[in-house]
C-alpha positions in Angstrom: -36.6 -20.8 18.2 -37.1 -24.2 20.1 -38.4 -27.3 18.6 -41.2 -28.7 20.9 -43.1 -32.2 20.6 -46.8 -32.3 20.8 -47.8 -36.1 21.4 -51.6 -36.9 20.9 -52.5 -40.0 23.1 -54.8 -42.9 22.8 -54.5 -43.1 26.7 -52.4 -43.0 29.5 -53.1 -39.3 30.4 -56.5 -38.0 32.1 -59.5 -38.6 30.0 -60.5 -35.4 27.5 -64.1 -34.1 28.3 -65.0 -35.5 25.2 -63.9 -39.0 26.0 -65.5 -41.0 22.6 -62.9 -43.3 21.5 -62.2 -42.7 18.2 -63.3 -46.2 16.5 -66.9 -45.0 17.8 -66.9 -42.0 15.6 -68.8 -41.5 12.6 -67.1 -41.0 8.9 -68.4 -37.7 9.0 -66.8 -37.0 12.5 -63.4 -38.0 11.5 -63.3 -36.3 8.4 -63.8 -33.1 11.0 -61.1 -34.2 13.4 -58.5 -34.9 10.2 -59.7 -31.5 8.2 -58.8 -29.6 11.9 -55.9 -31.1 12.4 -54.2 -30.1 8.5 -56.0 -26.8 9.3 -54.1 -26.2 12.6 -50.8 -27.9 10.7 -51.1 -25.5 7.6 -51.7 -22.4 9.7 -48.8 -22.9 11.9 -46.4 -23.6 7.9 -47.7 -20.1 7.1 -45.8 -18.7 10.4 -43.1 -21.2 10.0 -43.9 -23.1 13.4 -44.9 -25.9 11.5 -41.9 -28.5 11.8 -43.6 -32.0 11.0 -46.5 -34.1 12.0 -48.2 -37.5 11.7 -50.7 -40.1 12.6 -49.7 -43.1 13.9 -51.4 -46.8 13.3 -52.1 -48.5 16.1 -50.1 -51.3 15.2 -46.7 -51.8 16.5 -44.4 -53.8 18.6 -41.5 -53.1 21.4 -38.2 -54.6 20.4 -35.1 -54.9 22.6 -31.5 -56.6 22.4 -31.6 -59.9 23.8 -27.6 -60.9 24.0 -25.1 -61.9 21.7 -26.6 -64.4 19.0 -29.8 -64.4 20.2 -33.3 -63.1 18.7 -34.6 -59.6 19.5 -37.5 -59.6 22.2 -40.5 -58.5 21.9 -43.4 -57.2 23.5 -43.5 -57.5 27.2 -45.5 -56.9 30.1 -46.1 -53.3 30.1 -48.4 -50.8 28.3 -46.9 -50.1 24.9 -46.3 -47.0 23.0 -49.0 -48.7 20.3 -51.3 -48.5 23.0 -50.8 -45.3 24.5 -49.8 -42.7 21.0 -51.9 -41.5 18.7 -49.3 -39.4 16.6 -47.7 -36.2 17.1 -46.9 -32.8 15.8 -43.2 -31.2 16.0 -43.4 -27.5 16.2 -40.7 -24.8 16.6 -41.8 -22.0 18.1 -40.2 -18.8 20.3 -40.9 -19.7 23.6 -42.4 -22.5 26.0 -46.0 -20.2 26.2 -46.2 -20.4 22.9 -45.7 -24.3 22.8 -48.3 -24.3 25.5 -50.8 -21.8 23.8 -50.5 -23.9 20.5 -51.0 -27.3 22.6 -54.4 -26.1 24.3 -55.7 -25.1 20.4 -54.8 -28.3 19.3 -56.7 -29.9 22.4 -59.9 -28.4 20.9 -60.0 -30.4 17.7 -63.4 -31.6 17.4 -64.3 -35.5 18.2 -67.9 -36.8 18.5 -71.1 -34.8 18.2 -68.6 -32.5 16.2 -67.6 -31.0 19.4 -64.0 -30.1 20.7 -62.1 -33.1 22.5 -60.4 -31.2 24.9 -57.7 -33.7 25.0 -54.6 -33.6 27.4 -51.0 -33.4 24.7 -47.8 -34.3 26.1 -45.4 -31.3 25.5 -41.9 -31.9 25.3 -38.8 -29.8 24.6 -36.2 -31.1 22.4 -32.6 -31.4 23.6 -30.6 -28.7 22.2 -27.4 -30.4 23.2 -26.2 -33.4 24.9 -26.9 -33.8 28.5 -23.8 -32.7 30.5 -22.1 -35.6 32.2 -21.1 -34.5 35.8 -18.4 -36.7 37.6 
């Protein structure tokens, strides 16, 4: 088995064919999108794919080491992860296809009008070991 990371974005990637930002929704629309969405998670704990999963607020802020005795900086001049991720979904599943063929199900969850969002997901493998260092 290999873990894979599904990441949901805000932007950043092509726009879905269902490009209605979220926050222009109705109550009733994303109560669909959330009831897929522990649908799709809950199917995939039945076949033990299901690794972890969240949401994430929008809120956030970049932080980096600044030197010795000095504060952390933050924020900067470049499109932040706040900006651009909408959450995630960690699966671990017997091949890359089957990464894929979970990520294009999960693309259909269903946005505004109740219809599927057909959003692009960032699929990443995890590293199963260090990177080798070649002198």
């Amino acid at each position: 088995m290999a873990k894979y990371l599904l990441l949901k974005h805000y932007r950043g990637a092509p726009a879905p064919v269902n490009d209605v930002p979220m926050d222009q929704w109705t109550p009733e629309e994303i109560s669909a999108h959330m009831q897929y969405m522990h649908d799709f998670a809950a199917r995939l704990e039945e076949t033990g794919e299901f690794v972890d999963g969240q949401a994430l607020a929008p809120e956030g802020t970049f932080v980096r080491y600044d030197g010795e005795g000095r504060p952390p900086v933050t924020d900067g001049p470049f499109a932040e992860t706040k900006d651009l991720i909408a959450g995630w979904m960690v699966i671990d599943v017997d091949s890359y296809e089957r990464a894929i063929e979970l990520a294009g199900e999960l693309s259909a969850a269903p946005g505004a009008g109740g219809k599927p969002i057909h959003e692009w997901l960032e699929v990443r493998p995890f590293l199963t070991a260090p990177p080798t260092i070649t002198e």
